[in-house]
N, CA and C atoms as a LAMMPS dump frame, in Angstrom:
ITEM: TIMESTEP
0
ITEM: NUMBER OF ATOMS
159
ITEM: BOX BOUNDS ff ff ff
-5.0000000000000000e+02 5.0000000000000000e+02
-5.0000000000000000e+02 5.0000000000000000e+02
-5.0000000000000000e+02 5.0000000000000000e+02
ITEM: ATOMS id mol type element x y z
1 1 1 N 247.419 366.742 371.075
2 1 2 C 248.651 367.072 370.388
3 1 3 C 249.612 365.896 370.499
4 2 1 N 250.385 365.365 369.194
5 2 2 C 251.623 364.351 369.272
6 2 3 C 252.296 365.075 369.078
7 3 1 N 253.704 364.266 369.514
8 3 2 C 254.888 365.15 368.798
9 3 3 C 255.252 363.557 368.485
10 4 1 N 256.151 363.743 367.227
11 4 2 C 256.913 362.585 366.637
12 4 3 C 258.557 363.304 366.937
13 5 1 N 259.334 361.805 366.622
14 5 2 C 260.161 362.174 366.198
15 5 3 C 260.85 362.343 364.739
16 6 1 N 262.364 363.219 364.494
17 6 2 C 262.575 362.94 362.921
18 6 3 C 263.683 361.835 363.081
19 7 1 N 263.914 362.066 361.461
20 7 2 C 264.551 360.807 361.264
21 7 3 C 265.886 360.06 361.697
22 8 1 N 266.325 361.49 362.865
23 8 2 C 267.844 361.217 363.621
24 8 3 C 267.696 360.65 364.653
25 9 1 N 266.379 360.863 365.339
26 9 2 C 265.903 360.565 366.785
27 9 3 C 265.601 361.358 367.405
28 10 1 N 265.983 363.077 367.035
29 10 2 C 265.669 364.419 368.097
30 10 3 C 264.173 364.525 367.572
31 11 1 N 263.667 364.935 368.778
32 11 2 C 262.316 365.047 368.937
33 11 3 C 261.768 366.237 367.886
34 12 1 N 260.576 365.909 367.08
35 12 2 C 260.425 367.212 366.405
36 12 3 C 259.522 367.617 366.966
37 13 1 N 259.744 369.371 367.379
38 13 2 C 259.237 370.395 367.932
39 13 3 C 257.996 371.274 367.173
40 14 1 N 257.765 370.314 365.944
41 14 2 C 256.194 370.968 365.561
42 14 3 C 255.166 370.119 365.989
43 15 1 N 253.853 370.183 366.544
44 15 2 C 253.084 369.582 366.642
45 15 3 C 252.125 369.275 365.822
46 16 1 N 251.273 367.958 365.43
47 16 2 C 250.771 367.467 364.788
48 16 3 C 249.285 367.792 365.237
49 17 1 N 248.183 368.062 364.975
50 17 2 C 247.067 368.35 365.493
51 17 3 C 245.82 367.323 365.011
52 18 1 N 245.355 366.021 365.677
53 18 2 C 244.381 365.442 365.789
54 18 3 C 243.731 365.285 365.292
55 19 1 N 242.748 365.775 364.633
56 19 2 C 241.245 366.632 364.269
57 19 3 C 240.275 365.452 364.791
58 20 1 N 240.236 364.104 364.928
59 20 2 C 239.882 363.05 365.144
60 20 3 C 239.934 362.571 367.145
61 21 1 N 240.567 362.961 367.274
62 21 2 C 241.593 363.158 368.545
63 21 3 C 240.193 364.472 369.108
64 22 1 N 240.377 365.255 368.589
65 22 2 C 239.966 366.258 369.056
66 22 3 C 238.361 366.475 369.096
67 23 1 N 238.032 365.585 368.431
68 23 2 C 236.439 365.77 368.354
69 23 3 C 235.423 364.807 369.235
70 24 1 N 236.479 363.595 369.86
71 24 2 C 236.468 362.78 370.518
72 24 3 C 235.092 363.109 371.384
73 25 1 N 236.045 363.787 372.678
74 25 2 C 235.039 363.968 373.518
75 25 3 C 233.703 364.956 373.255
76 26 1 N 234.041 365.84 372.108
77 26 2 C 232.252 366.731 372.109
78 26 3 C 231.272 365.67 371.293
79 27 1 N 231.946 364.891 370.553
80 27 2 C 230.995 363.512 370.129
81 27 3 C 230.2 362.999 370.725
82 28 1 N 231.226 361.963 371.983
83 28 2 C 230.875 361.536 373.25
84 28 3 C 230.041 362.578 373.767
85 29 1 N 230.337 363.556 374.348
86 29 2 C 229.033 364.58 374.992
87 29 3 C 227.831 364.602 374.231
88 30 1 N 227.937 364.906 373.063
89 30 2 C 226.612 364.816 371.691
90 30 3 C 226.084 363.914 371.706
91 31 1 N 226.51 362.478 372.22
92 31 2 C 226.023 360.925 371.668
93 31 3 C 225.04 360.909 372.97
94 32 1 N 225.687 361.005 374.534
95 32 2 C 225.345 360.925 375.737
96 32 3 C 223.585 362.006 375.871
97 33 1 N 223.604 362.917 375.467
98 33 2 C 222.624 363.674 375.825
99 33 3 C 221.431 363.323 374.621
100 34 1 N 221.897 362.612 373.316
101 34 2 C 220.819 362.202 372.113
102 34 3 C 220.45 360.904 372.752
103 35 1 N 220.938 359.632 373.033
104 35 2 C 220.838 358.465 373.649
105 35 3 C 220.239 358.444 375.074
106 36 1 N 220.885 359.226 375.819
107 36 2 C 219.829 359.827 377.083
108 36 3 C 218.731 360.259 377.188
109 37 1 N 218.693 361.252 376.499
110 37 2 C 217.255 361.683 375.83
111 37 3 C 216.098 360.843 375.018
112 38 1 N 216.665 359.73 374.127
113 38 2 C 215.587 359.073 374.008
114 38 3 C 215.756 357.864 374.907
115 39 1 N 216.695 357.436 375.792
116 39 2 C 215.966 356.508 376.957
117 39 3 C 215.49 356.902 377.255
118 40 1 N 215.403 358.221 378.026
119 40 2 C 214.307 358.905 379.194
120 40 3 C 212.681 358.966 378.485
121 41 1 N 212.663 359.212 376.939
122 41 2 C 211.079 359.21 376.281
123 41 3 C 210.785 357.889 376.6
124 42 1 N 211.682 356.801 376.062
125 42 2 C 211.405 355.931 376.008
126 42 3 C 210.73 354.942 377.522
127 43 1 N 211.22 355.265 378.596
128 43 2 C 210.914 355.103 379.866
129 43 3 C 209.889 355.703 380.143
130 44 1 N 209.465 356.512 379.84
131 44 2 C 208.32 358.159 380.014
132 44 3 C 207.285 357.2 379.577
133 45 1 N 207.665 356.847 378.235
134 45 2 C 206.363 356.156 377.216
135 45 3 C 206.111 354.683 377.896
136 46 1 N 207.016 354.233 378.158
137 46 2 C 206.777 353.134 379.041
138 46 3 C 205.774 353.044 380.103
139 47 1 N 206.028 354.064 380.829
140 47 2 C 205.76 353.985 382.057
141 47 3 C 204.319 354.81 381.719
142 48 1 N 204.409 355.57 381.317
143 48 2 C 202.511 356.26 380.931
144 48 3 C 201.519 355.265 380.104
145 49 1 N 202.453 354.181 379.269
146 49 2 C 201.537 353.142 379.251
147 49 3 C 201.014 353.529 377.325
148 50 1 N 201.793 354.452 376.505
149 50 2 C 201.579 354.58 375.457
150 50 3 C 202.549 355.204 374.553
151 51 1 N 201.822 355.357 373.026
152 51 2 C 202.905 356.046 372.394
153 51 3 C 202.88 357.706 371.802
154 52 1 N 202.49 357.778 373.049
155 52 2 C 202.023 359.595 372.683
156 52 3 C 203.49 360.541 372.905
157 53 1 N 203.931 361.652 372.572
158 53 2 C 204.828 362.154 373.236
159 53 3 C 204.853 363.363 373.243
């Protein structure tokens, strides 16, 4: 949430809502567990020595 001010200087008391702001971190969580997930195949496949999965 921002708050701006108006055009006198008093703070305006509606809040502005993000949507960009807000999606931030379940992104980040979404990105972390897709990217994690294929290092870990990718290490798996490594390490078993092929490309089976």
């Amino acid at each position: 949430m921002t708050r701006y001010r108006t055009t006198d200087g008093k703070e305006d008391l509606k809040q502005k809502f993000n949507t960009f702001g807000a999606m931030a971190i379940p992104l980040a969580f979404v990105n972390g567990l897709y990217f994690g997930a294929y290092g870990l195949r990718k290490v798996r496949q490594y390490w078993e020595g092929g490309p089976m999965d």
